[in-house]
Every structure is written in C-alpha cells, then in structure tokens.
C-alpha positions in Angstrom: 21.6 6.1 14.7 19.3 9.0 13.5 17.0 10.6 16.0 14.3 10.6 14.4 14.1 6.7 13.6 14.6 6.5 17.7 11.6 8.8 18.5 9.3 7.9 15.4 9.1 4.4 14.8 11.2 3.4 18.1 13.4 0.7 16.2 16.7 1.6 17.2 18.6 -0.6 15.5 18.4 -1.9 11.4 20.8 -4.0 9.8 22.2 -3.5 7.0 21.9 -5.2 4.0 23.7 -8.3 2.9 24.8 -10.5 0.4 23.9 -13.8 1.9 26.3 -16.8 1.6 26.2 -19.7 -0.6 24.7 -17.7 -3.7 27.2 -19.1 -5.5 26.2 -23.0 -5.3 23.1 -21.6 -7.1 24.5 -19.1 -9.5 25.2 -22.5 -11.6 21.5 -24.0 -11.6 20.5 -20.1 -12.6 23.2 -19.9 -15.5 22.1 -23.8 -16.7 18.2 -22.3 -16.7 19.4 -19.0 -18.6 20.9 -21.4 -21.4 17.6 -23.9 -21.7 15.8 -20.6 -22.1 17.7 -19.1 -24.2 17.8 -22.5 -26.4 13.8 -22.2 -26.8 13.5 -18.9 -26.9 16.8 -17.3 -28.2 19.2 -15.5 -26.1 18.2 -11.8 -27.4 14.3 -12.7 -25.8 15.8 -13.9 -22.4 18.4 -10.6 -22.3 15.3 -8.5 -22.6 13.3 -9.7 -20.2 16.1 -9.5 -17.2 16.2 -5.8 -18.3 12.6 -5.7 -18.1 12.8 -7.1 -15.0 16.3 -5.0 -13.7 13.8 -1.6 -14.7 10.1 -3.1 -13.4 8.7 -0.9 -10.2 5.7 -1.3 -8.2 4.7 0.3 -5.0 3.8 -1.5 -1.7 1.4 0.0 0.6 1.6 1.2 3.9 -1.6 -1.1 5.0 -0.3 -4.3 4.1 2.2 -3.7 7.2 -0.4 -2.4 10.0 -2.3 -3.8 12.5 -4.6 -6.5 10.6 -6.8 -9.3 10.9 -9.9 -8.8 13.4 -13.1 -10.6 13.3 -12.4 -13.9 10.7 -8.9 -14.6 12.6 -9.9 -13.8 16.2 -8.5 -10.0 16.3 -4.9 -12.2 15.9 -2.0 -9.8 14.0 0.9 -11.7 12.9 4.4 -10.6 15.2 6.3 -7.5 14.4 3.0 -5.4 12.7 3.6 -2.0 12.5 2.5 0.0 15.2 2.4 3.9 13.0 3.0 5.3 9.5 7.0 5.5 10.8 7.6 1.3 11.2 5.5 1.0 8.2 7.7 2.8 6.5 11.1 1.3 7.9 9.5 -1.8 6.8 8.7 -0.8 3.0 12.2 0.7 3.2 14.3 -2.7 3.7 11.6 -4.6 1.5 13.0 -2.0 -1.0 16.6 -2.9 -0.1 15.9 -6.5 -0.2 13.9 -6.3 -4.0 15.5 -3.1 -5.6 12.2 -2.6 -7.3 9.7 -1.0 -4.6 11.1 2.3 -4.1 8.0 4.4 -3.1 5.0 3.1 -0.7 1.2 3.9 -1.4 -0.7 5.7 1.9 -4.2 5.8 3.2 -4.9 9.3 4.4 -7.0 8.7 7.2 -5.2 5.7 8.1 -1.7 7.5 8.1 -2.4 11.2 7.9 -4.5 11.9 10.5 -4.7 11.8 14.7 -8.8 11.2 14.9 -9.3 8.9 11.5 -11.7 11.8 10.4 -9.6 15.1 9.5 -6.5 14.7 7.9 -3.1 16.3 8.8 -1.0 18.6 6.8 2.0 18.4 9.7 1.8 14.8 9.6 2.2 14.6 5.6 5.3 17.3 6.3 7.3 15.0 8.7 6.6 11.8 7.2 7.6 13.0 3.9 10.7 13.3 5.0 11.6 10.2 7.1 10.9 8.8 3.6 13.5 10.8 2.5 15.4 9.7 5.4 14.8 5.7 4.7 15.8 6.0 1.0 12.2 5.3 -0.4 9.6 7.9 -1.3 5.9 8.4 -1.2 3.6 7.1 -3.9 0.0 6.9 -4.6 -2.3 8.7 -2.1 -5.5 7.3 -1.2 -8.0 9.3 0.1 -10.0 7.1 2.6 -13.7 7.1 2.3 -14.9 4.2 4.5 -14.5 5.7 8.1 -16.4 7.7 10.2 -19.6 9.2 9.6 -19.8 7.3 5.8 -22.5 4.2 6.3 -25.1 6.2 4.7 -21.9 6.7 1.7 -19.4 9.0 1.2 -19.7 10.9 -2.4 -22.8 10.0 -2.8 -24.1 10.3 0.8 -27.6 12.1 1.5 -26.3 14.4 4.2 -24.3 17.3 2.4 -21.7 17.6 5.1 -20.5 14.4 4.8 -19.8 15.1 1.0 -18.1 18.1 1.8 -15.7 16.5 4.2 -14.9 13.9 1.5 -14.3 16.0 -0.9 -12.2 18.3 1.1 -10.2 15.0 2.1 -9.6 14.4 -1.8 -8.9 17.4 -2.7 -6.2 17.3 0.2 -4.9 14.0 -1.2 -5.0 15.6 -4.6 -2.1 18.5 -3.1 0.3 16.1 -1.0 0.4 13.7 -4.6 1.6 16.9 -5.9 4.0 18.2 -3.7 5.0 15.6 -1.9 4.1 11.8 -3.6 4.5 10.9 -7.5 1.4 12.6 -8.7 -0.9 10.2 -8.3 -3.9 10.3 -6.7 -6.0 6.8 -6.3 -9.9 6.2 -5.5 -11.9 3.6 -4.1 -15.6 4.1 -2.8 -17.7 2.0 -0.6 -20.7 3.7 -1.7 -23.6 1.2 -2.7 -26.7 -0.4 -1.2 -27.7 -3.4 0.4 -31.4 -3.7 -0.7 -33.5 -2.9 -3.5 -35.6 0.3 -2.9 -32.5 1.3 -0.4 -31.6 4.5 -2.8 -32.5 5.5 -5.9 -29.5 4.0 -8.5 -29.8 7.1 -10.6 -29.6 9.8 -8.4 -26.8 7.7 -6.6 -24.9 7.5 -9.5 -25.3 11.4 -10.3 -24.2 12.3 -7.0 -21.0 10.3 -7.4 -20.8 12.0 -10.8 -21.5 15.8 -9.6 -19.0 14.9 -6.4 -15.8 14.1 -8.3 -16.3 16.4 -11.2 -16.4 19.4 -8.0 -13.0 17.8 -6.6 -11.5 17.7 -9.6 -12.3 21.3 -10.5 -9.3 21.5 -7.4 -7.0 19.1 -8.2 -4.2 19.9 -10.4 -4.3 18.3 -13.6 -0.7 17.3 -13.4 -1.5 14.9 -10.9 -2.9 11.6 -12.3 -6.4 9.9 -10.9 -7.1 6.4 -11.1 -10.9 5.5 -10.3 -11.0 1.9 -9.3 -14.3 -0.3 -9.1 -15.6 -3.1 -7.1 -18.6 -5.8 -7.8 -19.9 -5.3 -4.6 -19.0 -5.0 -1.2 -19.8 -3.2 1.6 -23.1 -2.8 -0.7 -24.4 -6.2 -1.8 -27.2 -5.2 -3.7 -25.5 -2.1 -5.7 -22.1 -0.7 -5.7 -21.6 2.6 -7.1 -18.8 2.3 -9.2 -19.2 -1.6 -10.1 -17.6 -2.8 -13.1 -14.4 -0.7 -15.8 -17.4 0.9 -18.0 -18.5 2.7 -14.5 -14.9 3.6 -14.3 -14.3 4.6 -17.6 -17.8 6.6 -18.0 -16.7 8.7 -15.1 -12.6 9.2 -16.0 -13.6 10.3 -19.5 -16.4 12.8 -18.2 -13.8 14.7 -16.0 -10.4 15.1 -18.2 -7.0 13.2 -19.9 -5.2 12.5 -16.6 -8.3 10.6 -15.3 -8.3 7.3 -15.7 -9.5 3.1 -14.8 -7.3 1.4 -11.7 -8.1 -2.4 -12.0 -8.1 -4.5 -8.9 -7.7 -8.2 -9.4 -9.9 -9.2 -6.9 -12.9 -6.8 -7.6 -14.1 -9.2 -10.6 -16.6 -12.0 -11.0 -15.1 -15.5 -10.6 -13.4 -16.2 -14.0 -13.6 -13.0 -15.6 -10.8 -11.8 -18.9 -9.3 -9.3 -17.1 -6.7 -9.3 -19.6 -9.3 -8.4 -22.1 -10.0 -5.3 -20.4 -6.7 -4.3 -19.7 -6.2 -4.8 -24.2 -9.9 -2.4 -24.8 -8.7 0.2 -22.3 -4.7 0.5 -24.0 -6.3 0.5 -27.3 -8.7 3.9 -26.3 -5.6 5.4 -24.5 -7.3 5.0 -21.0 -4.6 6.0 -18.3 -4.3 2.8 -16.1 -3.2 1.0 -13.3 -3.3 -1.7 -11.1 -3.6 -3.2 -7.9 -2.1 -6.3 -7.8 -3.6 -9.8 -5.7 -5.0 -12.9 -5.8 -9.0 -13.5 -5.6 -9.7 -17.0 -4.2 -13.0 -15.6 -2.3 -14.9 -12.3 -2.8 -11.8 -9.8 -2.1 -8.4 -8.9 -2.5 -6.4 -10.2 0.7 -4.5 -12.7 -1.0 -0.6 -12.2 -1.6 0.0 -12.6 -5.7 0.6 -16.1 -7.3 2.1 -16.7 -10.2 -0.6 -17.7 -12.1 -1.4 -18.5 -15.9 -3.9 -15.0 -15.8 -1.6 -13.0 -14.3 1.4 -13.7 -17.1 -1.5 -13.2 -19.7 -2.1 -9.6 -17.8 1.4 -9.0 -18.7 1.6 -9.8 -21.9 -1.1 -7.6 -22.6 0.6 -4.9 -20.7 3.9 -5.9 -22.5 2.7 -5.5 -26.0 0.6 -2.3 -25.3 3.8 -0.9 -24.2 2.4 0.6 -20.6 5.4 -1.1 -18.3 8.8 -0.5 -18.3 8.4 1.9 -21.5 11.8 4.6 -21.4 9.0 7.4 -22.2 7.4 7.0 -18.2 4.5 9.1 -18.8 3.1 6.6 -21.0 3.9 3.7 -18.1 0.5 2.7 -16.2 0.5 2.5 -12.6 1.5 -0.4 -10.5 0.9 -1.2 -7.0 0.2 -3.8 -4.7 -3.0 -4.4 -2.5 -3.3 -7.3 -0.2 -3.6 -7.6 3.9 -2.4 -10.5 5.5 -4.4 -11.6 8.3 -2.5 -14.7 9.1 0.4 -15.1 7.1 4.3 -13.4 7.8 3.4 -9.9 6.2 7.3 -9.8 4.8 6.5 -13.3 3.5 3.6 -12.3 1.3 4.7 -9.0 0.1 8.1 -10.5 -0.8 6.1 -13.7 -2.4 4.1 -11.2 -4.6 6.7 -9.2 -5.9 8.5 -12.5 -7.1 5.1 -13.7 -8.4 4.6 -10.4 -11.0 8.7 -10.3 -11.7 8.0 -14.2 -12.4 4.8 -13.4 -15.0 6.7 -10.3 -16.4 9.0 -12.4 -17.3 6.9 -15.2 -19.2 5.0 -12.5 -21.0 8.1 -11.0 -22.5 9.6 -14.0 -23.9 6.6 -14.1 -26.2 7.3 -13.5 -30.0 4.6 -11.2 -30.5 5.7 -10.9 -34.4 5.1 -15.0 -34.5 2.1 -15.2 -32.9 0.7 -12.9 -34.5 1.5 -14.7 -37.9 -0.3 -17.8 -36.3 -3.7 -15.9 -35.8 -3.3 -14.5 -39.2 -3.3 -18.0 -40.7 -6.1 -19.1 -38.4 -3.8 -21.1 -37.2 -5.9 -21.7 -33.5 -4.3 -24.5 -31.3 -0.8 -23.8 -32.9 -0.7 -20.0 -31.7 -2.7 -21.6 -28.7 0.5 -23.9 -27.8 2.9 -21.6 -29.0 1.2 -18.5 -26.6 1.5 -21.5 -23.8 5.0 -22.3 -24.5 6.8 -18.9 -22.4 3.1 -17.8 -20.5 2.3 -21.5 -18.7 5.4 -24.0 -19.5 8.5 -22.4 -18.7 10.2 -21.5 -15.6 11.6 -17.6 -15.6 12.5 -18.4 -12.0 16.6 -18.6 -13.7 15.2 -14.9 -15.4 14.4 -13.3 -12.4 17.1 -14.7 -10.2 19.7 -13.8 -13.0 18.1 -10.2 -13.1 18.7 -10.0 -9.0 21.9 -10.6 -8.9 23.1 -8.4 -11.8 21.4 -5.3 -9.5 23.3 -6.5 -6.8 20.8 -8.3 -4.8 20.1 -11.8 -3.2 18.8 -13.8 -5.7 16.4 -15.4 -3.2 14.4 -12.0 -1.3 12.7 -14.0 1.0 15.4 -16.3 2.4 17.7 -13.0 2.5 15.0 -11.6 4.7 14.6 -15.0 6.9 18.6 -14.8 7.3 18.6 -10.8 7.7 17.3 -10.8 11.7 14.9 -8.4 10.8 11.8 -10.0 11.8 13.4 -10.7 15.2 14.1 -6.8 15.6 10.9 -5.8 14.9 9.0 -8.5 17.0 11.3 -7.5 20.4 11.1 -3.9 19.7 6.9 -3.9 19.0 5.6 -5.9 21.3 
C-alpha cells in the first residue's frame, strides 16, 4: 500500500474494482431494450448515442464529499464524509472507477488549498496534485473561494481595498494552478450583493466587479479558460451582483475570447428556459459550461434527476455540437455541483451522473434533420410529439447500461458501489 495514501487520507486499505455477479441475468432485459429502441428509432441513432455516452465526461467536486449539512439538518454529516482534500480525492477516484466518465475533480481553493481558509497554499496545490496522479484521476476546474473570511461587506466589489486585493491575488493564484497543474479552467462565483435597498449603490457595485476582474485577468493566462457563473440572489436578497446570463455575458465579452457564461441549474427563477439560453449563447460563440443539479427550492443542493428539462438541455447542447465533439476545444465545460446534507453522498453523486448519461441519451436519439422538417411546415403538435417521442417517452436506461458494459463497467454504478464494501471502509476508518 502506498505511503502516502497511509499518511494523507489515513485509508489504508481500497478495494479494487469489480465486476459484480449476476450482470448477465440483465444483459438480456438490456439487449431486448436496445432492439425496441432501435425499432423506433433505428439502430444507427441508438449506436451513436452509446458512443456519446462511452466518450461523455463531467467532473465531480471535491465539496460534494466534505463535511456538510449544519444548521437546516442539525450539524448531522452523513457517515464516511471526508475528513481533507486527500479522502476527497480517494473518493472521486473510485467514483471514477465505478462510472469511467469522471476522471478529474473540481476544488475550492480556500476550502482545499489552504491551512487558515484565508491564504491559499502553493505546497498544498504541489502535493495534492500529485496524489491525484497517484489515484488515477486529475485536477479540474479551480474555484477561487470568495465567500470566507473578511467578505460580508463583498469580495470584488467590497468597499475596503484590501479585501479586493486579497481576492484578486486568490484568483489570480487559481488562474496559475489551472494552468500548470488542473485542465485550464478557472471557474467564478461571487456572493457579492445587498440585502436592502439604499445598502450600496448598484452602479458603482457593478463597476467595481467590472474594474476587479478586468485587473485579474490582466494576470491570468489566456490559455486558461474562465467561466463567470451568476445567481438570482442569495447571500444578497435584494441585489446580487452578477444576477442573471446577460450580467454574465456583459462581463466575459468585456475581458477577452476565453472568457465565458457557466450556467447553474439552480440559480434561475422557478420555471425558467434554460435551454433557451444555453441555444442564444452557442449561436454567439459564448464559451460555456455548466454546473449540473436539481432546483426544487432556491439553490442547488439537489443531486440531478432525469428530468424532461434536463434532456431538452441536451439536445440543445447536442445539436450545437459543445459535448462530446472530437475537436475538444470547442466542448463546453461540465461539472457537477450539489451538497448532500442528508442523503449517502456516493448515492447522489452516482444518481446524478446516471441522471445526465440518462438525458444525453434521449437528446441524441432525436432526428434533428426531421424535426426540423416539422417546424418548417408549421407542423406544431406533430414536431411537438415527435420532439417528446426520445426526450420524455422512452427509456435510454438499456442505452446507458449497454454503453457501461461495453467500457467494461457495472452496468448498475450504484449497486456495484453498495456491493464494493467501500462505504463500510470509509465509515470505520473516519470516524
């Protein structure tokens, strides 16, 4: 067993992968779904969404595997949270062994690069870098963290100039590890905002914000690429900064081409077309990504669900070509962000992955030549029923399952990682 794992994340002991008995009892109910689909569809649809799905990535983060929950759940964790940046990382690394499609795991500077939560730590970045190396996976976006210490009054656009220097610095920081160490991608979210009218002055808030990231990225280099993400509100209830995707998008194009919008699902009004603003920004060659969740209240804590909005996400992705494309540098960004307060944390990561793969899926098997016939003949409810047909009426569970196996892998993640002992391990060993 390697040193390191011993003195680092103090699980001695992993198991190793398996292929979990009695697949084969349900290799038949996959290959009988595979022909229905391929029966509605045709079987040259169906091949290319299991290679869509065989080639689809997303990134994990670190926080969905910490120490969680606090004031709505009675400071409960769930058993077996990780304790350090190290277990998080052993535990993104056998998600990545049980999925084969989350090989890289998004950090939180402060929250994993630093000793006091308010400088971050070069030697830090250094030595988990490579225990990544170490645990097969690699690092991903970096997140600078701009809701600590020292920010209530905000952090770019605070009033006091040292805190603006410090989070700059910190982003600027963020903006060299993505280089030399991550995928070259640096990701932000800001808390900045107001509670009450007549708090701050919106314009001069705004222009700070502004005048803050255009100095940081002055010092980052431009091969790294910068997502801005938004929020409607919260921690500020009355004003938020960055608000809405035309906030976003303002600010990416005033700073340069490898700026661009990152799109949380949960930081949107109750019923909002999300997929409409994932088609505006692909047709003006925004750089993109997203953060993948469910909203049910007024945040993004939920694991993913295969629902009807999430498939029509994909599809728009799909047909803009931004996922899975050969040409990567034209891919947008995807990663997951949820925190589980109550529920099994390798439950609801695991859940969500199958939940996108399960939507990636439906949105493929789309004819996009035939629908788009439909809507040229006006055709309304038709190219309504036939857009319903593969994005709310069929089951891809056969896809996905069939795409699993062919990569070597338990068609079932979750009951591989019930079966694996894993959760057993890490509950004894971080008590």
């Amino acid at each position: 067993m390697n040193r390191h794992l011993k003195t680092e994340s103090g699980l001695q002991s992993t198991p190793s992968f398996f292929i979990l008995k009695g697949v084969s009892m349900n290799e038949k109910w996959i290959e009988n779904g595979i022909r229905q689909l391929e029966e509605e569809f045709g079987k040259e649809k169906v091949n290319k969404a299991i290679e869509y799905l065989k080639n689809f990535e997303v990134e994990i983060p670190s926080w969905v595997f910490g120490n969680f929950g606090g004031g709505r759940f009675g400071n409960y964790t769930p058993p077996g949270a990780a304790r350090n940046i190290y277990e998080k990382i052993d535990d993104a690394s056998f998600v990545h062994k049980l999925t084969g499609c989350t090989p890289r795991i998004a950090t939180h500077v402060l929250w994993d690069f630093s000793k006091d939560g308010i400088e971050p730590d070069y030697k830090i970045v250094e030595k988990v870098y490579q225990y990544c190396k170490e645990k097969r996976i690699s690092l991903g976006a970096i997140n600078p963290t701009y809701f600590l210490t020292g920010s209530y009054r905000g952090s770019f656009t605070s009033p006091i100039k040292e805190i603006r220097k410090r989070y700059i610095e910190q982003t600027i920081f963020g903006g060299q590890i993505a280089k030399k160490f991550g995928n070259n991608l640096l990701t932000l979210w800001f808390p900045d905002g107001s509670l009450y009218p007549g708090q701050i002055d919106l314009k001069e808030n705004y222009e700070n914000m502004k005048e803050s990231l255009i100095e940081s990225y002055k010092k980052i280099s431009k091969d790294v690429r910068i997502l801005i993400e938004y929020k409607l509100f919260e921690p500020g209830t009355y004003s938020t900064t960055i608000p809405d995707w035309g906030t976003s998008y303002i600010l990416s194009k005033s700073l340069g081409e490898n700026v661009g919008v990152l799109i949380d699902i949960g930081h949107h009004p109750h019923g909002i077309n999300i997929e409409q603003i994932v088609a505006i920004l692909i047709s003006e060659n925004m750089p993109g990504g997203f953060h993948f969740n469910t909203r049910y209240a007024a945040d993004d804590d939920h694991s993913v669900e295969p629902n009807l909005q999430m498939a029509r996400i994909f599809y728009e992705l799909v047909k803009g070509d931004v996922i899975c494309n050969k040409d990567k540098k034209k891919n947008w960004a995807y990663m997951i962000d949820q925190a589980c307060g109550r529920e099994n944390r390798f439950h609801a990561i695991l859940h969500s992955i199958n939940s996108l793969q399960i939507s990636l899926a439906r949105s493929v098997l789309v004819d996009i030549e035939k629908i788009k016939k439909l809507q040229r003949e006006d055709e309304i409810i038709l190219a309504n029923r036939f857009f319903n047909n593969a994005i709310s009426l069929c089951d891809t569970r056969p896809i996905v399952y069939k795409a699993l196996l062919e990569k070597g892998l338990h068609y079932d993640p979750i009951k591989a990682y019930i079966e694996s002992g894993y959760q057993k391990i890490i509950e004894e060993k971080r008590k």
